[in-house]
N, C-alpha and C positions, 0 to 999 in steps of 0.2 A: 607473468600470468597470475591473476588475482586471485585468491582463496577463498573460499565459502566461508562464511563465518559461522554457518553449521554444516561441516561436512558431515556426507553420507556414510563416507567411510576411512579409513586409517589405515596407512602403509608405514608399517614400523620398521625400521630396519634395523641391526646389530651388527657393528662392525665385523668384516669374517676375520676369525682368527686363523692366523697364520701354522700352518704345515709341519714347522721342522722343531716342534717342542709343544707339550703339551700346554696347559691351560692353570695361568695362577693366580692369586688373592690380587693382583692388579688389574689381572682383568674384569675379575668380575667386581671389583667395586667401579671401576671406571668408565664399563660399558652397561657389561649384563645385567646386572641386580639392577641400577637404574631404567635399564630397557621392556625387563620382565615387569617389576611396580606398572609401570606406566601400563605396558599391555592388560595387565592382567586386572588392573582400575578401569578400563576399557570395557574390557568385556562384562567386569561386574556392570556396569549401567548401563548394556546391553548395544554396543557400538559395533559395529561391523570393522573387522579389526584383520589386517594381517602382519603375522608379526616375523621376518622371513631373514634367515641370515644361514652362514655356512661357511667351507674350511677354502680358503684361498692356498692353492696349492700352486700355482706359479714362481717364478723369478728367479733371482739369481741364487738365493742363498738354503734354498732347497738343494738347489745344482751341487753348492757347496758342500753342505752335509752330507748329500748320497757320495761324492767322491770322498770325503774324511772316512765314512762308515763304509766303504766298497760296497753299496747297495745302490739301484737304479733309484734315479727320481720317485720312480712310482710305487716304488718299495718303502720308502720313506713316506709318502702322502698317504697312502693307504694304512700305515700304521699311523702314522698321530689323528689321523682323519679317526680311526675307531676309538682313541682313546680319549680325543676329547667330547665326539658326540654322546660317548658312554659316558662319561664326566660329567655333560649339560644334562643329560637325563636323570640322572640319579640325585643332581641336584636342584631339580624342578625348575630350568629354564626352559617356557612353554614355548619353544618355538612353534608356529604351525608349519615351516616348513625350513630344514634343513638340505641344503644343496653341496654341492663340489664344485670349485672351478674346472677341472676336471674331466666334468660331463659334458655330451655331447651337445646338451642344449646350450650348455654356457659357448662352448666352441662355435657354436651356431652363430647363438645371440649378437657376445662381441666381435666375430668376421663381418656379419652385418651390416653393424651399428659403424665400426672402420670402414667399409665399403662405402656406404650411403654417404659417409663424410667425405673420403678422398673423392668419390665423383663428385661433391658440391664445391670440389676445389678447397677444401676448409684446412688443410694441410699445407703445409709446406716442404717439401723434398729437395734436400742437398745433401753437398758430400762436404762432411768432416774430420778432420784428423784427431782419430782415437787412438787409445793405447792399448798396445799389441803386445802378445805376448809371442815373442818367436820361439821360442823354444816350445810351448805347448801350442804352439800354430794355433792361435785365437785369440780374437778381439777381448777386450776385460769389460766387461760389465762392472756396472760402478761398485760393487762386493767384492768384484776379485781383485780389487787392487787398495792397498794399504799403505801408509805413509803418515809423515807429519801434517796436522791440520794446520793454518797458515792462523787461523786463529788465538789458538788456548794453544800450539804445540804440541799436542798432545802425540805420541808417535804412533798410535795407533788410531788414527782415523779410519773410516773408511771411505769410498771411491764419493755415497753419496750423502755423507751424516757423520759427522763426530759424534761420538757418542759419550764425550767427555761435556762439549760443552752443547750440544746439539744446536750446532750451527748445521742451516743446509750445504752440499758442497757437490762439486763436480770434481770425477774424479784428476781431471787434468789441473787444480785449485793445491791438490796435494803435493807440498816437499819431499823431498825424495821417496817417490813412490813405488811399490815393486809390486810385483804379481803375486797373490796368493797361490796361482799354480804352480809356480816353478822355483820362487824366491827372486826372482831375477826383476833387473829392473826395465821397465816395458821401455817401447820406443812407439811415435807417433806412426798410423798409417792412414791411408783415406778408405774411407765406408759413408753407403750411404744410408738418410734413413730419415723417415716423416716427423716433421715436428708441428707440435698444436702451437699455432702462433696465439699466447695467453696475454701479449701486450696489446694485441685487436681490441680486447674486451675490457679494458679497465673502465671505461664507461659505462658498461654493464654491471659488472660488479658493483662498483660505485654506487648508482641507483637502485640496485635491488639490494645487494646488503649494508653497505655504507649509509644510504639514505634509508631506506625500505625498513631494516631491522634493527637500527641502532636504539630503539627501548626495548624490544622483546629478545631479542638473542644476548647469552653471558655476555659479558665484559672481557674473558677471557678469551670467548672467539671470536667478537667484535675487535678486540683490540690484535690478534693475531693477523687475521684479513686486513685489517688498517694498516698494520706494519708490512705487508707483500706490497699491497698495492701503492704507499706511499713511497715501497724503496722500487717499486717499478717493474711490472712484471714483463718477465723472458721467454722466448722462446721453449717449449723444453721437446724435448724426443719421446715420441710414444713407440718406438719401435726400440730392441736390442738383436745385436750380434749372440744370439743363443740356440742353442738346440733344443731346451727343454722351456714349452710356454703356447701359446697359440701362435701357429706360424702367420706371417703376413700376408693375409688372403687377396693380396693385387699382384700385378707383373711387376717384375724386382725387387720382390718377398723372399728371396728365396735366401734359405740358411738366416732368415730372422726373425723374430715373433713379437709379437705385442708387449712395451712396456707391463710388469703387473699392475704398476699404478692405474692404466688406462684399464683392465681387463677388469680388474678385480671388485669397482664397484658396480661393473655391469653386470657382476654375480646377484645383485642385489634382484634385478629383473629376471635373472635366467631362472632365480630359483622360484621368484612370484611364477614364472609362467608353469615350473612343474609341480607349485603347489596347486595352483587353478585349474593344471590337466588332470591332477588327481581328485579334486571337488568337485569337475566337470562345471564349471563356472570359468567367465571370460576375466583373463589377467588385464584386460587394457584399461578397465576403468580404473583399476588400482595402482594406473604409473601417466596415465592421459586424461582422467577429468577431472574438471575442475573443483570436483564436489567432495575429491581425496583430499586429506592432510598428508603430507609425506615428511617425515621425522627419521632423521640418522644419529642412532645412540655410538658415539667413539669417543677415544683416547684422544687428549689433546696433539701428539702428533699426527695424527691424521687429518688434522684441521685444513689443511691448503689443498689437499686430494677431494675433501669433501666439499669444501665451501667455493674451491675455484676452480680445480682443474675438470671434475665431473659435473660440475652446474654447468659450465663452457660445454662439455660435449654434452648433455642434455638438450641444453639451448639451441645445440645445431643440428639436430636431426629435426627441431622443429615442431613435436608432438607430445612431448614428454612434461608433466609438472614440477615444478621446484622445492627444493626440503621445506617446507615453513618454518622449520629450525632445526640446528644442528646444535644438543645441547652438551656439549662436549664437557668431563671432567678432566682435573690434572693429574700427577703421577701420586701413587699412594708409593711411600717408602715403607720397610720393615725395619723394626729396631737400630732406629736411627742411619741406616745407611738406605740407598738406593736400589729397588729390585735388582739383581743383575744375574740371567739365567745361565749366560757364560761364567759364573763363577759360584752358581747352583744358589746363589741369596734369594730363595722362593719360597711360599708355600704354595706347594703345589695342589691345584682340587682334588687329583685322584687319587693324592697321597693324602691328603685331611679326610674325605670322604673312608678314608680302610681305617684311621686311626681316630676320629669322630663319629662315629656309625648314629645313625637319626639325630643329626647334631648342625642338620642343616640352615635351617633356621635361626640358631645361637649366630654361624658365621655373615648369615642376608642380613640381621640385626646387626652385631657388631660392626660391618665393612659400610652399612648404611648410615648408622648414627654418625661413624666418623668419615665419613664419604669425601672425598678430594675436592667439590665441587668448586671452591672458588680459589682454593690454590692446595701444593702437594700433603699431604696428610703422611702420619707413620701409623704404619699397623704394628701392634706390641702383644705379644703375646698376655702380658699381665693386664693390659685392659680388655681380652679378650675375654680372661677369666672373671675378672670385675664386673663386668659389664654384664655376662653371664650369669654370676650369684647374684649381683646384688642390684638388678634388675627385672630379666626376664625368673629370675629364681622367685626372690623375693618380691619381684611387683606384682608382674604379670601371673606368673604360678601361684604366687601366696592368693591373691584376689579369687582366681579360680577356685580352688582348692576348698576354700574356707566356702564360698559358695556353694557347691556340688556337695560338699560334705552335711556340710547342715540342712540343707535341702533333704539329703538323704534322711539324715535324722529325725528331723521334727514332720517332714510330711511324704516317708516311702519315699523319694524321688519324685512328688507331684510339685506341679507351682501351683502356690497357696493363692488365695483369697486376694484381689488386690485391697479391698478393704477402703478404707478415707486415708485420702493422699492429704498431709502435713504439708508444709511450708519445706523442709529438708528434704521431702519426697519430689515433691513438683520442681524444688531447684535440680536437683542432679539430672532428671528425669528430661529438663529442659536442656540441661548442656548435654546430656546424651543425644537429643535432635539437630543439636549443634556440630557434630562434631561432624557428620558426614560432608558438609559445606567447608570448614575448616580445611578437613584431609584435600577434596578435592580440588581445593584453590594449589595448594602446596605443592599436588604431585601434578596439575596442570602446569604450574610455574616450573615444572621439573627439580623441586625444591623437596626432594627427596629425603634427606637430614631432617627437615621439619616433619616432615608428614611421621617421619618414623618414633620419633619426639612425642607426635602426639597422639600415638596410637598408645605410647608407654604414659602419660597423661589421662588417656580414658584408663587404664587401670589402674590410676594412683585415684582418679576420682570413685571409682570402684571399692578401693581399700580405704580411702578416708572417711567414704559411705559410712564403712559396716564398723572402723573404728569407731566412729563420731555414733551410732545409734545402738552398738553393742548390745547384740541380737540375744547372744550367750547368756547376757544376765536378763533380760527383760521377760525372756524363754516363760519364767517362775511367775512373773508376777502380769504381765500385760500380753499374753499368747494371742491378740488380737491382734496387737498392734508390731508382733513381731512377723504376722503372716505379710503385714504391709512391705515390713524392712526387707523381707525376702524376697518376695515377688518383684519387689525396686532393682534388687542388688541383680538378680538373675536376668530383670530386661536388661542392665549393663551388660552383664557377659554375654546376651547374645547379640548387642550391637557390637559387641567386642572382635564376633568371631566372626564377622560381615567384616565389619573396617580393617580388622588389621589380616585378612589375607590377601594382599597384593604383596604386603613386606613380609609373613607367615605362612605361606600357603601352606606347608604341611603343617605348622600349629593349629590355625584356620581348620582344616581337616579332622584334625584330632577332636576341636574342641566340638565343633558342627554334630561330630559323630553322639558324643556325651549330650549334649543339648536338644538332638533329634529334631534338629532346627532348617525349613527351606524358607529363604526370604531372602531380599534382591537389600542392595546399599540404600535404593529410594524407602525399603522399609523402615527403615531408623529414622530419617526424617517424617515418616507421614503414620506413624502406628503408637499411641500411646502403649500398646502390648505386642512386643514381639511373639512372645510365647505366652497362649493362653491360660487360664485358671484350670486346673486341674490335668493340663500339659505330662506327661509323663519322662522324666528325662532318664538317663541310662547311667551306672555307675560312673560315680570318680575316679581319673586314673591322672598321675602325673605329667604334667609339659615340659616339664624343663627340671632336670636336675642338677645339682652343682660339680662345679669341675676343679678338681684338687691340685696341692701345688705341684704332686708327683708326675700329671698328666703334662703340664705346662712345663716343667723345669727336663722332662724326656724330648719337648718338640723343642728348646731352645740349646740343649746339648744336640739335638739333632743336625739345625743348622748350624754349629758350629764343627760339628761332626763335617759336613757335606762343605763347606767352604775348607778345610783343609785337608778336604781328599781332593777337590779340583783343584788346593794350590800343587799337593803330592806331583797329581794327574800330571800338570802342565808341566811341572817341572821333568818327568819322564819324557813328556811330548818333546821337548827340547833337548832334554840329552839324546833324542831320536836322531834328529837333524844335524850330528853330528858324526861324521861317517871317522869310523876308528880303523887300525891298520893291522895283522897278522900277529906281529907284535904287541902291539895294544891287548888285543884280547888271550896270547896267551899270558898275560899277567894277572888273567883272573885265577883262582883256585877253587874250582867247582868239584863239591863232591855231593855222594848219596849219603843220605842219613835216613833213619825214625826218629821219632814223637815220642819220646819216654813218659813224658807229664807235661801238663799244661793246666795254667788256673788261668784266672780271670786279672788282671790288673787292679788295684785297690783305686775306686774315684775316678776309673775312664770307662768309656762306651765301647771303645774300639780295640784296644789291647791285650795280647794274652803275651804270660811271661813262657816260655815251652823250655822245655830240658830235651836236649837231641844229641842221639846218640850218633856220632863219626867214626865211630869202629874203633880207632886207637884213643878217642877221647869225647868226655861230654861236654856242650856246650849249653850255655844260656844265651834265647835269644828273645826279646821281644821284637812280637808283629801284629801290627794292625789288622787282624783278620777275623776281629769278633765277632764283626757285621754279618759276615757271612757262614762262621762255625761257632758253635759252642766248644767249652775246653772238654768234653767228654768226645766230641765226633773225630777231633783229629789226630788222639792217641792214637799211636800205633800206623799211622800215617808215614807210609815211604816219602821223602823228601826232597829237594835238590837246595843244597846250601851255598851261598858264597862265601867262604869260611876265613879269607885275606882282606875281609873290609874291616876297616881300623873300629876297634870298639868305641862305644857309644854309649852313653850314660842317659838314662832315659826312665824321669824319674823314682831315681835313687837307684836303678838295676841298670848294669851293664850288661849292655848287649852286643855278642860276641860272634855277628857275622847276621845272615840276610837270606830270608829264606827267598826264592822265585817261585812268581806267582804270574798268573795271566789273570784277565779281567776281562766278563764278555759282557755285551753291551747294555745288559743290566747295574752293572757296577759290582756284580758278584764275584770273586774273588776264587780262581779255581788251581789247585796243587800242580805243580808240573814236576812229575814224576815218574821214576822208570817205568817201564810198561810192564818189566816179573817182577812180582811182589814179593819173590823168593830174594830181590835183590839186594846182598849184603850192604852196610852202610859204611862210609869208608873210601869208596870205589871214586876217581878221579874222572872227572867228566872232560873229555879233549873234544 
């Protein structure tokens, strides 16, 4: 279906993030921050825009977590569901309309959309030999079963991804494979179940992406679609053996539910339809005419979901438009390893948002500038702070600053006299007209990194303005020709605060409010005067202030903090799995004790060295338990010690046994203690 080449209107979508973990610096440089830009550049030049994404709460590896945590599915989606829409909100991702897979309408939707297709025959239905878990009587979904990748070796693959070398995989591909349920190693059985025969279509693909897109779509999802279809596409299964998901709304559904693959970009529609029920406006023209753009911002793994498997069922309901591009970026890594939220190497938004507070715009700039787009990128904490002083500090803020300030000074807050424009006035003045055309080639191109470049560009032409005519001295001797320099410098700052809120919107905000400025992005190209003579603006108040090395050298001891409490973690998880015998455990030696004293550890986050009293003797022990106490709260604290574990030297203090602690699912750290507090210390725990 062909594209308007002025559409009417724009259907944005935003990858849904996933259910069983919140929301971190990967995601949003490689979806959201790009998704929002482009939206909200939209709406500045007044496009009819919807911008619609939401929490994919499906599959198998939700199933998983609710069984790790002994919480239902829904117990689980419910909670990440509120933490990360609270997370996209607070850091000004404009969705117009956030959805749940979840809901009813979505349930609706994709039974539908599966219906409409199995009656046009578009399916295929057999029976295949899966792996079974007999001991937990059930079929494995491709998560619940782990093994060797045949690939990289890796031994922990999973059923449908190594996540070592991210090869795609099936779980029956895997060397010796076992069941995440049970440990045990599955055995083959027959089930049946619909599969989108996706080798129908390589002729379609072909000519709409292969032919169709090969100048306008990256390189990086051109060339990923080219490598499916070259190595030949397969049948795949939109249905699994599971209880938790949309069940299978035909006859011989029953005990299975819709792959998430298949379900979860149809959230994209479900949630257009309950944004449109809530504006009382018709959702059809924003997914059926011809006159939409339809654009999906994701992660480069989701490239084959988005470019093949959902354009194929788009295709075959018959009525639906095509993405006109899918501008996918790559993985952003942190300090020099690979995000990896199983082993907590994140920053996480709702954790930067508590310990950056109005500091959201330093991270949409930073995650921007160095943005993954055409292969993986590292985020660094030291050029986060770089990038911050001695840019958004010293470009962007010094430029403002020095503007609003002398403005203040020499004329109350008014904008002076434009006066006779110079040759230095009418050039700046020109590339300031210039730049609205620049930006929007850039972020049309979805070239994101540039636009944000050149939003820090108008502020360098802004400060080498006021360097280059040095208002400060000319003040004394030409105060005519300094009303000029001012009224010059100030239309810069407010084409400033026009252009750069798609990538600033709360700076944008800030600065709009100081300026006492309404004018649209076409205003900068068509107004030799944003803001007129004698214009009254409102005080000066800082954008951005600098961020010290004390603040940065707490979040990099942090992750290194959090990567060796999951190695702890895991390592406990494992000594779980190991069933001990009557014997075994009476060779512990558990007794009661108190907390005589405790300090802090010299040069660690997590340590306190504690002095503990055993009734016939004191002991020194350090424990990792800073996190969660200070050494003043756990004096005098009833205790349970393991007091027969072999000492342990631990930075230059031997440590002379272990205290027991539980962990609730905060990661907070809590005493396990007698219940009378009257209980002497000493006392033998059997």
């Amino acid at each position: 279906m062909q594209m308007s080449s002025q559409p009417k209107r724009y259907t944005v979508t935003a990858a849904l993030p996933y259910t069983n973990g919140p929301i971190h610096i990967g995601h949003l440089a490689g979806v959201y921050i790009p998704a929002d830009i482009y939206t909200r550049y939209l709406r500045l030049i007044n496009k009819d825009v919807a911008f619609i994404c939401g929490s994919d709460e499906h599959g198998v590896a939700i199933a998983i977590k609710a069984k790790k945590e002994g919480k239902t599915p829904q117990e689980v989606i419910d909670h990440y569901d509120q933490v990360i829409r609270e997370a996209f909100e607070r850091f000004g991702i404009s969705f117009d309309n956030y959805s749940r897979t979840s809901s009813q309408i979505h349930h609706q939707t994709a039974g539908e959309i599966f219906k409409q297709l199995d009656e046009q025959g578009k399916f295929i239905v057999k029976e295949t030999e899966q792996l079974y878990d007999s001991e937990a009587k059930a079929f494995l979904a491709d998560r619940f079963v782990i093994g060797t990748c045949p690939v990289c070796k890796n031994t922990k693959a999973y059923g449908d991804q190594c996540e070592s070398c991210g090869s795609s995989l099936n779980a029956t591909d895997l060397i010796k494979p076992k069941s995440t349920l049970s440990g045990k190693v599955p055995e083959f059985k027959k089930t049946k179940h619909w599969f989108l025969p996706l080798d129908h279509y390589e002729k379609f693909i072909d000519e709409w992406i292969l032919k169709g897109h090969k100048e306008d779509w990256k390189p990086n999802v051109y060339g990923q679609v080219k490598s499916w279809v070259d190595n030949g596409l397969q049948a795949r299964a939109v249905t699994r053996d599971l209880d938790w998901g949309i069940p299978v709304p035909v006859e011989g559904g029953t005990g299975k539910v819709l792959y998430v693959w298949f379900d979860a970009p149809i959230g994209y529609i479900s949630s257009t339809k309950e944004w449109a029920k809530k504006k009382s406006v018709d959702w059809e023209p924003y997914w059926k005419s011809k006159d939409t753009q339809l654009v999906h911002f994701i992660g480069k793994d989701n490239i084959v979901f988005h470019c093949i498997i959902f354009p194929i069922i788009l295709k075959n309901t018959g009525s639906y438009i095509l993405p006109e591009n899918v501008p996918a970026n790559e993985f952003l890594n942190l300090e020099g390893n690979k995000i990896s939220t199983s082993k907590n190497w994140a920053v996480w938004l709702h954790e930067y948002l508590e310990d950056f507070p109005d500091k959201q715009d330093v991270l949409r700039y930073v995650l921007t500038a160095n943005a993954p787009e055409t292969k993986d990128n590292d985020f660094t904490w030291k050029e986060f702070q770089t990038r911050n002083n001695s840019e958004l500090v010293a470009i962007f803020g010094n430029f403002i600053n020095r503007v609003m300030v002398l403005a203040q000074k020499y004329y109350q807050g008014k904008v002076p006299s434009m006066g006779e424009l110079n040759e230095s006035d009418n050039e700046v003045l020109t590339k300031l007209k210039e730049f609205p055309s620049i930006m929007e080639k850039e972020i049309q191109n979805f070239h994101f990194r540039a636009y944000s470049q050149e939003v820090m560009n108008l502020a360098r032409l802004g400060n080498k303005y006021l360097a280059d005519q040095e208002p400060w001295k000319l003040i004394k001797i030409d105060p005519k020709r300094v009303e000029t320099i001012m009224f010059t410098a100030i239309q810069i700052a407010a084409g400033l605060s026009i252009l750069c809120e798609p990538l600033l919107p709360f700076t944008a905000q800030k600065l709009k409010k100081m300026l006492l400025i309404q004018a649209s992005w076409k205003d900068v190209i068509g107004h030799q005067s944003l803001l007129a003579t004698g214009h009254l603006l409102s005080q000066p108040k800082l954008l951005f202030e600098k961020i010290e090395n004390e603040e940065i050298n707490k979040q990099l001891s942090k992750l290194k903090n959090n990567l060796f409490h999951e190695k702890d973690k895991n390592e406990v998880e494992e000594a779980r799995k190991k069933m001990i015998s009557f014997d075994d455990f009476s060779q512990l030696d558990i007794k009661t004790g108190t907390i005589l004293k405790a300090e802090k550890m010299v040069k660690t986050e997590k340590l306190l060295v504690l002095k503990i009293d055993l009734g016939q003797e004191q002991r020194t022990i350090v424990s990792g338990i800073a996190h969660s106490y200070s050494p003043e709260e756990v004096v005098g604290k009833k205790v349970t010690v393991l007091t027969n574990l072999k000492p342990k030297v631990i930075r230059g203090v031997e440590s002379q046994g272990m205290l027991l602690m539980a962990e609730d699912q905060d990661g907070r750290l809590i005493f396990i203690s007698p219940e009378d507090e009257n209980t002497p210390s000493g006392l033998i725990i059997k």
